[in-house]
C-alpha positions in Angstrom: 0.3 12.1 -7.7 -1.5 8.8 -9.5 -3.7 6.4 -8.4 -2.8 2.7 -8.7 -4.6 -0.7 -8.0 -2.9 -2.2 -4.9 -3.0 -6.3 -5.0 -1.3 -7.4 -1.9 -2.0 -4.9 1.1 -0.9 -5.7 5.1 0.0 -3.8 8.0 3.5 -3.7 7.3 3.5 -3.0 3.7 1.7 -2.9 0.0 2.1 -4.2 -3.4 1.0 -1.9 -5.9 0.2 -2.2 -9.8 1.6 0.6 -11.3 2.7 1.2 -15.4 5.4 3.7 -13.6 6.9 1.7 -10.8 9.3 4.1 -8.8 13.0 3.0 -7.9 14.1 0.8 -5.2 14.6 3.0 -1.8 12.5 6.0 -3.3 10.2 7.0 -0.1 6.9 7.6 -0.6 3.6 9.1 0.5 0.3 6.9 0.2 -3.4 7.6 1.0 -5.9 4.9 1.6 -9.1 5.3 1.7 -10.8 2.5 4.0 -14.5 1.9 5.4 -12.7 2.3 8.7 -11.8 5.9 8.3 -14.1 8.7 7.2 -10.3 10.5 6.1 -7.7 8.8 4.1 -5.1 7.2 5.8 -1.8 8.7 4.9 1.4 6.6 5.6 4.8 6.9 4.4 6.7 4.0 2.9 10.1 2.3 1.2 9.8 1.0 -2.1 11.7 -2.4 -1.9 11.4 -4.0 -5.1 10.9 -2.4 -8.4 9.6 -4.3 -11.7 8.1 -3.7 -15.5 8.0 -7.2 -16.7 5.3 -9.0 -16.7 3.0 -6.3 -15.6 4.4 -2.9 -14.1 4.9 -3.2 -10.2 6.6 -1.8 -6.6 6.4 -3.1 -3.1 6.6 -1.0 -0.6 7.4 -1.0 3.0 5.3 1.1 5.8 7.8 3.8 7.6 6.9 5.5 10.8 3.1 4.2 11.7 1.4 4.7 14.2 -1.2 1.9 16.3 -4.4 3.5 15.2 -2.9 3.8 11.2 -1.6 0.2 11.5 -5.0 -1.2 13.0 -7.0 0.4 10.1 -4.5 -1.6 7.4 -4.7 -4.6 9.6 -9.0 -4.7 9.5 -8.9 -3.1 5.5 -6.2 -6.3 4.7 -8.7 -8.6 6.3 -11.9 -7.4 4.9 -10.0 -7.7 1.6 -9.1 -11.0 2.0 -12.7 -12.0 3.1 -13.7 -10.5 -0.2 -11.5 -12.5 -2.3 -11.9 -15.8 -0.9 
């Protein structure tokens, strides 16, 4: 388990800043912890890209989610993108 910075989150997927990016195809298990949910949100995912250079990094892709899981990514994405403008 480890705890990363994520930089690019939707309801299909996540980029994730990471010193130890995983390899390509590796599934995963991420929690999210959102306003909109007083438990984390647990999803499982692909990674689909894999980097070190210029800063350590993985995308990965959202497996198997339900409606209410993907509407709580959907409304955490946009409040995040409020924050940032």
């Amino acid at each position: 388990m480890s705890c990363v910075t994520t930089y690019d989150l939707s309801d299909s997927g996540v980029s994730l800043l990471t010193p130890d990016p995983l390899p390509e195809e590796r599934v995963v298990t991420l929690k999210f912890f959102t306003p909109f949910s007083a438990e984390p949100v647990t999803v499982k995912g692909e990674v689909v890209w894999s980097r070190m250079e210029p800063d350590g990094g993985m995308g990965v892709r959202f497996l198997d989610m339900d409606e209410e899981m993907r509407s709580i990514l959907r409304r955490t994405a946009n409040l995040l993108r409020r924050r940032n403008k």
